[in-house]
N, C-alpha and C positions, 0 to 999 in steps of 0.2 A: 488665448487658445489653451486648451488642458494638456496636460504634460503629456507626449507620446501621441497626440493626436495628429494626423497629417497635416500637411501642410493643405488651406485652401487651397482645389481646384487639381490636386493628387488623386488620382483614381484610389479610389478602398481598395485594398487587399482581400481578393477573395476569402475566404475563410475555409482553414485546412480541415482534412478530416482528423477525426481525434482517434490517431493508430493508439494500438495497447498490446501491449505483453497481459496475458493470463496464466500467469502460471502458480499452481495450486502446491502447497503443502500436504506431503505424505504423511499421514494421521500417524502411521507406524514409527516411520525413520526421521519423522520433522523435517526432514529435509525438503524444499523446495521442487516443482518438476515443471515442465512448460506443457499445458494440454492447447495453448493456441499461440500465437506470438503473430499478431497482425501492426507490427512496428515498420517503419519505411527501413531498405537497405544502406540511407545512410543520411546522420543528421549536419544540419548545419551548426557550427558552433556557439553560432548566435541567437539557436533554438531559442526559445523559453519553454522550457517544460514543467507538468503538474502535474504529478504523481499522488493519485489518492487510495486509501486504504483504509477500511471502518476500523481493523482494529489492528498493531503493532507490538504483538507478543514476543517473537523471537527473534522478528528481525532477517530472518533468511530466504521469505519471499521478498519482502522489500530491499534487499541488495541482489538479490537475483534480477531482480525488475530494472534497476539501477544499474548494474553489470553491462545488460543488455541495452541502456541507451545507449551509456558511455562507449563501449565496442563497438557503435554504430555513428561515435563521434561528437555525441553529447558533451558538453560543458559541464562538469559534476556545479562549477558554480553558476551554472546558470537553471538548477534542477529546485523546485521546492517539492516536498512533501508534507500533504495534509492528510490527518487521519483524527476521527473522533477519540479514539483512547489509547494509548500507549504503553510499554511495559519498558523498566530499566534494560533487559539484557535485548531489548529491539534497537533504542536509542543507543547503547555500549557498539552493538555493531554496528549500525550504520556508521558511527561516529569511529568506530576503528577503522573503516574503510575508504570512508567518504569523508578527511576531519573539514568540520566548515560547513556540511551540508545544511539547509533551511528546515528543518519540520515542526510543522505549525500542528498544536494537537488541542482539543477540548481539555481534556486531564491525563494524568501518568499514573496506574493501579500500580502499586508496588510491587504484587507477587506475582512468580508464573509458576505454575505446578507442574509437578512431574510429567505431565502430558503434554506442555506446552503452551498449556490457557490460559488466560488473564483472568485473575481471580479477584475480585470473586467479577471481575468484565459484566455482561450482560444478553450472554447467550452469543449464538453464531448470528454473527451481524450480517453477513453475505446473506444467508438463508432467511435471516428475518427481512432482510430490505428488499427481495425477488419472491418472497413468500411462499418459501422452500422449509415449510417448518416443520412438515412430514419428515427429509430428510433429515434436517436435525436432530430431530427428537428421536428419530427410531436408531440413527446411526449411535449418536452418543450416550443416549439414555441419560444419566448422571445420578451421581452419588454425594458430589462433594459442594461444598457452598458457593453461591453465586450460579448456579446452574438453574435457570430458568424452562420455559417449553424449546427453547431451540439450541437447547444443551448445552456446554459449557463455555464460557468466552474466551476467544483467541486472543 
């Protein structure tokens, strides 16, 4: 029998809905803000949670996100996070807040610029993966390298 699988003649476990915190970074102040938070009122500690994010530049939505499981009773070691690309001073924070936490990532871009982006990253990945490239492109414009049509990478 494969690891984790019920025991023969165990009813399945329904299958939960997948709640999420949305909370978006302020372009100005970098700081994190919540424009939805449809998380449950409180976890079990034997959750398992998976936390995904296209791109981990600063790091302060992804501890924001993390903040709000854990407040609601989450296991910090029972949490992984996956994200396609990563930035040092994302991994430094999670890693100063969460030490021990799991995130699994494609690759690590070494530099973030003065605005916040993953350089040279590969454009707004939110806006490229829901096909929001209007906004991209008109909001950021860019100037600086690695800025592609959906403007600079986070």
């Amino acid at each position: 029998m494969p690891r984790g699988a019920p025991a023969p003649g165990t009813p399945a476990r329904a299958p939960r809905p997948r709640p999420r915190p949305a909370p978006r970074r302020d372009e100005e102040t970098l700081e994190p803000r919540a424009y939805l938070n449809k998380l449950p009122e409180k976890f079990d500690r034997n959750d398992r949670i998976l936390v995904s994010d296209p791109m981990l530049a600063t790091g302060g939505t992804m501890v924001y996100a993390l903040d709000e499981l854990v407040a609601r009773g989450a296991d910090p070691s029972m949490i992984r996070v996956v994200a396609l690309v990563c930035a040092p001073p994302a991994l430094s924070k999670m890693n100063g807040r969460y030490p021990g936490l799991k995130v699994y990532t494609g690759m690590i871009d070494e530099e973030v610029n003065e605005r916040g982006f993953i350089v040279p990253g590969f454009g707004d990945a939110g806006d490229r993966a829901f096909g929001n490239l209007g906004w991209g492109a008109g909001a950021r414009g860019g100037a600086g390298r690695g800025e592609g049509p959906g403007g600079p990478g986070r």
